[in-house]
N, C-alpha and C positions, 0 to 999 in steps of 0.2 A: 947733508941733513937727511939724506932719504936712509930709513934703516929696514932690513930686514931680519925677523930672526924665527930661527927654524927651530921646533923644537920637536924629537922624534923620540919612539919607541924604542927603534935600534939601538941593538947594545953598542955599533958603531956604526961609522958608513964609512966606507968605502972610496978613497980619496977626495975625501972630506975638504981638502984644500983648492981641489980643481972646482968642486962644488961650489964654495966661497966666493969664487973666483968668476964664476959663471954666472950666480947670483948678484951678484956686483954689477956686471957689466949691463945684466938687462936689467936692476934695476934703475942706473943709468939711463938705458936705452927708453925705458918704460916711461920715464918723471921727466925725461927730454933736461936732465939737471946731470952737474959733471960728476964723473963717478968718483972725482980727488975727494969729495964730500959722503961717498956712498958708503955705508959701515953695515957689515952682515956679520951673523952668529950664527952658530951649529950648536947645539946642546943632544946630545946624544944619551941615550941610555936613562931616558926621563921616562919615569913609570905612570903607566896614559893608559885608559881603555877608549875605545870607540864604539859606537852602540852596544855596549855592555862586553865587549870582547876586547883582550889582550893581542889581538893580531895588529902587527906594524899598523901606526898612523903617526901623523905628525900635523903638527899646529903651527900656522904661521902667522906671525905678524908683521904688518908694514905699516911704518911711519913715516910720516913726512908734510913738509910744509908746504900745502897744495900739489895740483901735480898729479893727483890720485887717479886713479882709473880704474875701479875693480870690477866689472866683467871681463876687461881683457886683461888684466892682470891674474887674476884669479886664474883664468883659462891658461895663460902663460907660468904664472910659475907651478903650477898642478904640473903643467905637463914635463918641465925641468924635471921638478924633484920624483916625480913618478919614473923618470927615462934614468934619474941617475943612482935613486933608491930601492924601486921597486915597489914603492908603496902606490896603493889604487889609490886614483884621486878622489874616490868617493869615500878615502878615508882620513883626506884632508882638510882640516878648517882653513881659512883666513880669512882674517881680521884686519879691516883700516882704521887707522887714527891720521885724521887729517890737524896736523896739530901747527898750532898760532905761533908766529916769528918769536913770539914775545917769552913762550915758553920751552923755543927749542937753544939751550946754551951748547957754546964752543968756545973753547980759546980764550979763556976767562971773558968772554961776553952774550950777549943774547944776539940771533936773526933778525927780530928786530925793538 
């Protein structure tokens, strides 16, 4: 249930799938929830400015059904995608949605 999704300036990144993959696991690691449930996105090449400038940045959201933690998340995935993009973290947003059992569906049913 926990999701991440990354959405950046970059016309691409840079193996994108190991990034996925890394994203994953600390979100995982992060919501202390199994990652067989953890679902991440990359959207690359999304036309974005940050304080009025076209230089790389990228916007993140995370979801999920409690679990939330965003100072040290924030501080944790900044530093992922900064170490794996190049982008400065002061030119990353992210965003939580701590979102209700009721309204998160799977597997033709709801959480809760």
């Amino acid at each position: 249930m926990p999701l991440i999704n990354v959405r950046t300036s970059l016309k691409s990144v840079e193996n994108a799938e190991a990034l996925l993959k890394e994203l994953s696991a600390a979100l995982a690691q992060q919501t202390g929830k199994p990652e067989a449930y953890v679902m991440t996105l990359l959207e690359s090449g999304v036309p974005m400015t940050f304080a009025g400038s076209s230089d790389p940045c990228a916007y993140v959201e995370i979801k999920s059904i409690g679990a939330l933690k965003p100072p040290a998340m924030t501080e944790a995935f900044c530093e992922l995608i900064t170490a794996r993009t190049g982008i400065p973290s002061n030119r990353i947003y992210v965003a939580f949605e701590d979102v209700k059992a009721s309204s998160w569906g799977w597997n033709g049913r709801t959480f809760g």
